[in-house]
N, C-alpha and C positions, 0 to 999 in steps of 0.2 A: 363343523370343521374348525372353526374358529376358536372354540373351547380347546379342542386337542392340541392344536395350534400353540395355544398361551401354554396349555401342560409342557410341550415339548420344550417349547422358550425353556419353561424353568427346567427340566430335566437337561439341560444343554448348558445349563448357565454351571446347575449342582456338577456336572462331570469334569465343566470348565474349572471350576474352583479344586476339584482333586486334581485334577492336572497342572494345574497352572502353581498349585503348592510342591506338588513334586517336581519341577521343572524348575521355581527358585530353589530349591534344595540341591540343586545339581551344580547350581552357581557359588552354592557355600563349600566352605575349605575342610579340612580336617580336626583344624587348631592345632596345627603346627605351626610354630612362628612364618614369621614371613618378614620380606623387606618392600620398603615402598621409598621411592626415592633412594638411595643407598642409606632409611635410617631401618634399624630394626625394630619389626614391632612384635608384641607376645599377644597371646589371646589371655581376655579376660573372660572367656566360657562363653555360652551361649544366651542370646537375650531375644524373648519371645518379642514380636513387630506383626504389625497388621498391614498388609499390602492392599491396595487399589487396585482391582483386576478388571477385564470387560465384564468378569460374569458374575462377580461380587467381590466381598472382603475376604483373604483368608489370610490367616495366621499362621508362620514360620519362625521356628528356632536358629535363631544364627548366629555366628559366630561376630566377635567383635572385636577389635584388637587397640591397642595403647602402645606408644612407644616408652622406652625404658625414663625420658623427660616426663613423663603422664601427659596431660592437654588432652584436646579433641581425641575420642575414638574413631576407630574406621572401620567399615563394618564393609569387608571384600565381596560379598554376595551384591550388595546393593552398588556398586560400581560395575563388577560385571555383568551384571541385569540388565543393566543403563537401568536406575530405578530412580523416578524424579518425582521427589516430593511424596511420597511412599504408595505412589505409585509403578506398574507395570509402562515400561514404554507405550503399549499399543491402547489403555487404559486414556495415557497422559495426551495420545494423540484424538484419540478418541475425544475426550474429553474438552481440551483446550479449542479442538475445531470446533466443536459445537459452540461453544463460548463464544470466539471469536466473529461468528459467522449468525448468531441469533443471541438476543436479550438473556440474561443469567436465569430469569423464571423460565422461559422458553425450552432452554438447553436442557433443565431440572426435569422438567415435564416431557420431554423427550425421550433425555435418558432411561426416565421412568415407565414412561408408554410404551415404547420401542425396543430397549433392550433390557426390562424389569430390575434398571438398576436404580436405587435410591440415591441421590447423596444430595450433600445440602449444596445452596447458593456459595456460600464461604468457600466452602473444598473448588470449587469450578473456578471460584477467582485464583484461589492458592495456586492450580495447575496452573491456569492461565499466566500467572507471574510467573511461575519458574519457568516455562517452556519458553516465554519472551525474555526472560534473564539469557538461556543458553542463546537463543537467536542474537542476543545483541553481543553476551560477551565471543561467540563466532566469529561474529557479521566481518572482522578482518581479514583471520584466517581459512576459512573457507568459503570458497569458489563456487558458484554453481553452474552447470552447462548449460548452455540453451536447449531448448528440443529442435528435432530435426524440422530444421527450414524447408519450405518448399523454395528454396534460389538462393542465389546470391547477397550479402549485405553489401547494397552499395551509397545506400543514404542512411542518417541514423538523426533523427530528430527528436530534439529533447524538448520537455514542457514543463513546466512548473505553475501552482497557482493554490491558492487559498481557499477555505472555505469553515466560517465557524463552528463551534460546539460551545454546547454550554456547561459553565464549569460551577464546583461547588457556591466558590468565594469568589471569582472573579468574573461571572457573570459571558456573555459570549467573549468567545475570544477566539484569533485564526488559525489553526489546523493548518500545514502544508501537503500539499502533495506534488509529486513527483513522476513523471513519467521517461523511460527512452525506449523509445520504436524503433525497431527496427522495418527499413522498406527495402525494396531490389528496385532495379532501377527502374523501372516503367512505375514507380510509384506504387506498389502493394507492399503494404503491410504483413509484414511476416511472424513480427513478435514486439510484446513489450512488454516493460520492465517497472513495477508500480512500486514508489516509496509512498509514505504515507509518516509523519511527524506530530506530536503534540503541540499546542503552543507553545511559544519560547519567545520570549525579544533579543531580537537582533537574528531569530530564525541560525544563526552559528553551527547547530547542530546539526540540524535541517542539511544545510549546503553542505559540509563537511560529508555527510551519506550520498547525499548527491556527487558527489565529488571524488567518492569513491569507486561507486558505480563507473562514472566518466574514465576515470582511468584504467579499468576492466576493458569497457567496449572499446577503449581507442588503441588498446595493445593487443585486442582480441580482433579487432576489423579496422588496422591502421591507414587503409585506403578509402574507409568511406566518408564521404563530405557530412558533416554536423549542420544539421539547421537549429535554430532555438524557434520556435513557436509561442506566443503569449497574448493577452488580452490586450494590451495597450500598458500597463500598470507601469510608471516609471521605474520604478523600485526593484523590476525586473529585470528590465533590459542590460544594465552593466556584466550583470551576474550571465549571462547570458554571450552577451558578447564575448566576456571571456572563454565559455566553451564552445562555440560554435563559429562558424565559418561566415554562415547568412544567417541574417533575424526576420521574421516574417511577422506581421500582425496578423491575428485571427481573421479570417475576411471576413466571419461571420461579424464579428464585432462591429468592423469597418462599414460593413454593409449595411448594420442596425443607426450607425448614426445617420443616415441616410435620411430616417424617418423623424431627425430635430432636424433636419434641414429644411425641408420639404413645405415647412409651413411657411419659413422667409421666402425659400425661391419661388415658390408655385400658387398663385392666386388662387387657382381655381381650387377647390376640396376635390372634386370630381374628378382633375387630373394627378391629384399626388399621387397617386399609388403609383399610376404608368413612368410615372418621372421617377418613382424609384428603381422600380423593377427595369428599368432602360439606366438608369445611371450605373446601377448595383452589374446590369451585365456587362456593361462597358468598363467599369473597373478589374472585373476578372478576364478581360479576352481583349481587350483592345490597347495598347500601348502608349501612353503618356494622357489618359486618361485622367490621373489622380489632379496632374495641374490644373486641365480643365476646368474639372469642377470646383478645385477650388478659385479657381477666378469668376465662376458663376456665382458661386455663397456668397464672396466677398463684395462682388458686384450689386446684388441683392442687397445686401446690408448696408452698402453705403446709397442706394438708388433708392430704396424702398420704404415707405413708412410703415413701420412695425409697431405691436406692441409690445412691450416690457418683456414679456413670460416667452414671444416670437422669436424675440432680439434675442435675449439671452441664450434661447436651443440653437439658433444659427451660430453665434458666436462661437456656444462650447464643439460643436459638430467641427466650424474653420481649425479653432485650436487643435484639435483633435491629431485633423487632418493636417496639418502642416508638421507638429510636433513626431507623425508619424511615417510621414513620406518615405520616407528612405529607404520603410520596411514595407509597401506597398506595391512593389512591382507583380504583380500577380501575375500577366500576362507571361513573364520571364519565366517564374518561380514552375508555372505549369507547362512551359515548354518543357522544360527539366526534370517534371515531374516531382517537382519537391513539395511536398505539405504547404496547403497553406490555411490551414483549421485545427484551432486547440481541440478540437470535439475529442480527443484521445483521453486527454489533460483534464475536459470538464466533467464528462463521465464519472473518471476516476475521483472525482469530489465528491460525484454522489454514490458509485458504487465499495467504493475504498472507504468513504468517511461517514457519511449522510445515514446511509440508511441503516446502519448497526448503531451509531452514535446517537443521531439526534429523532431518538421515537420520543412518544410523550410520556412528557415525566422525568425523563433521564437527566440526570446532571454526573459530573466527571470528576476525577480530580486528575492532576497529572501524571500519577503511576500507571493509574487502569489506563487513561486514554493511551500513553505512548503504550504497554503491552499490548492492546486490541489492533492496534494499529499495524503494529511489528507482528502480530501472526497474521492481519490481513494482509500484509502487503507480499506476503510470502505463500496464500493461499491463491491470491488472485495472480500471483507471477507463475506463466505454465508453468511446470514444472519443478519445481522449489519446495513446494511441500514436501513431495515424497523424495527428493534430495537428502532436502534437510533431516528426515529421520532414517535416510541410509545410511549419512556420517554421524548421526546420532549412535546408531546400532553397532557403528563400525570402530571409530575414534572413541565413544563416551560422553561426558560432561564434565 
């Protein structure tokens, strides 16, 4: 069965390539002039081209046109094909998902096993670049909807945060990512929204997409309250402030320095654990908590004989905790049902950046990283893929 199997593959791929040749031919003109823009342009006859299909390569005569200035030809079939990169749309989508979504040999041998097509490593980057060129020269003008919510948007929390890749020449460097959740009011997660960035200094770019996004959901759901969610990272927080209403510390975070503290405050080894796991729940459910303990740390440290490497993890745990107070009301944050965990945010580090970017071996340069990036964030945002190639099909390139 499985021999017959692979026969039919190719007999499916052969019927695909005569159809899919008479089906571009349908998209070509007469060679009668034509205008584009209001310039005029005349045909310069017909010029044989080889197309990228799901079922192989085939070859079509078509027309191509010049304006009466000469410059650039324009060849009418391959615009209304949507044909990118001489490629068939469903080819390009085909193709760049694979990419996007597994390593370049991966995709290859895929292609190859799975749908008996060949093509090299190059042509997969090629797709991959033009299909992230239309994503980004878009990214202004078109909108994409949400899918259908189960509720109401009544909170929308944003995250941002970092995470390396390794690059040709400049060796690790930080990757951004970007998330906005949508929650209903009881605190469920209904949808989010995943950017994903190359390195850049001063990240400019980065925020500026972020920033585009924000002003989408805040005219799309003008009544729901903004929270910013983040590690602690200073470098954050302004940017954040700015869009958001309330700033929340990860309480995971909050909760991990617990265990630099624990050696100043707590004699015993035997007892630290319970002293955390009682502190860490009285920070999330009990109210005015955060002072407490830090009058306990502080107490500790000035009462206590420590050593060096002790001192030092209580100290940076106090700083921590004081530097961050403000954004620690947890007890409040969960009456209200508002987030109080990047887990959204960190995920997206590794599912958005990590595990396509940094396998072994791999190194980046900045074109491929921001292309992989710009089809993953559009893979992993429900809906948005197959968005994005209806106004492809619809609008063009």
């Amino acid at each position: 069965m499985l021999e017959q199997e692979e026969s039919i593959q190719d007999a499916v791929n052969e019927v695909g390539r005569v159809a899919t040749a008479l089906s571009l031919e349908g998209f070509d003109t007469d060679g009668s002039a034509i205008t584009v823009n209001a310039v005029p342009f005349t045909s310069k006859g017909q010029q044989l081209k080889n197309y990228q299909t799901p079922y192989g390569e085939v070859a079509v005569e078509r027309y191509v046109y010049q304006s009466g200035w000469g410059g650039a030809t324009y060849c009418p079939l391959d615009q209304d094909a949507r044909i990118i990169n001489s490629s068939t749309p469903r080819f390009a989508r085909i193709a760049s998902y694979k990419y996007a979504v597994m390593k370049s040999t991966l995709a290859q041998k895929d292609l190859a096993e799975n749908h008996h097509r060949k093509v090299s490593r190059c042509y997969l980057q090629d797709i991959a670049e033009e299909v992230a060129t239309v994503v980004e020269s878009k990214e202004s003008g078109w909108r994409y909807k949400d899918p259908q919510l189960d509720g109401v948007v009544d909170r929308i929390s944003l995250g941002i945060d970092g995470t390396t890749i390794l690059f040709c020449d400049d060796g690790y460097r930080e990757a951004m990512v970007g998330t906005i959740s949508l929650y209903n009011c009881v605190g469920r997660r209904l949808h989010t929204i995943y950017v994903g960035a190359e390195p850049e200094y001063g990240k400019q770019r980065f925020y500026e997409r972020m920033e585009k996004e924000i002003a989408i959901y805040k005219d799309r759901y003008p009544l729901a309250h903004w929270v910013g969610v983040a590690d602690g990272a200073k470098d954050l927080w302004p940017w954040l402030q700015e869009h958001t209403q309330i700033q929340v510390l990860d309480f995971f975070h909050a909760s991990g320095y617990l265990d630099k503290a624990a050696m100043g405050v707590v004699p015993k080894k035997n007892e630290r654990k319970n002293w955390m796991d009682v502190r860490a729940h009285e920070l999330k459910h009990e109210p005015g908590k955060v002072t407490e303990l830090l009058e306990e740390m502080k107490e500790a440290l000035a009462q206590r004989k420590l050593g060096t490497k002790v001192k030092e993890g209580l100290k940076t745990a106090i700083t921590y905790y004081q530097n961050n107070q403000a954004r620690m009301d947890y007890p409040s944050y969960r009456a209200e049902f508002l987030p109080i965990g990047s887990g959204v945010t960190e995920a997206a580090c590794k599912t958005l950046v990590k595990e396509r970017m940094c396998g072994s071996g791999m190194k980046w340069k900045s074109s491929g990283a921001s292309q992989v990036l710009r089809i993953r964030g559009l893979i992993q945002t429900e809906g948005r893929w197959n968005q994005f190639w209806e106004k492809v099909s619809r609008y063009g390139i």
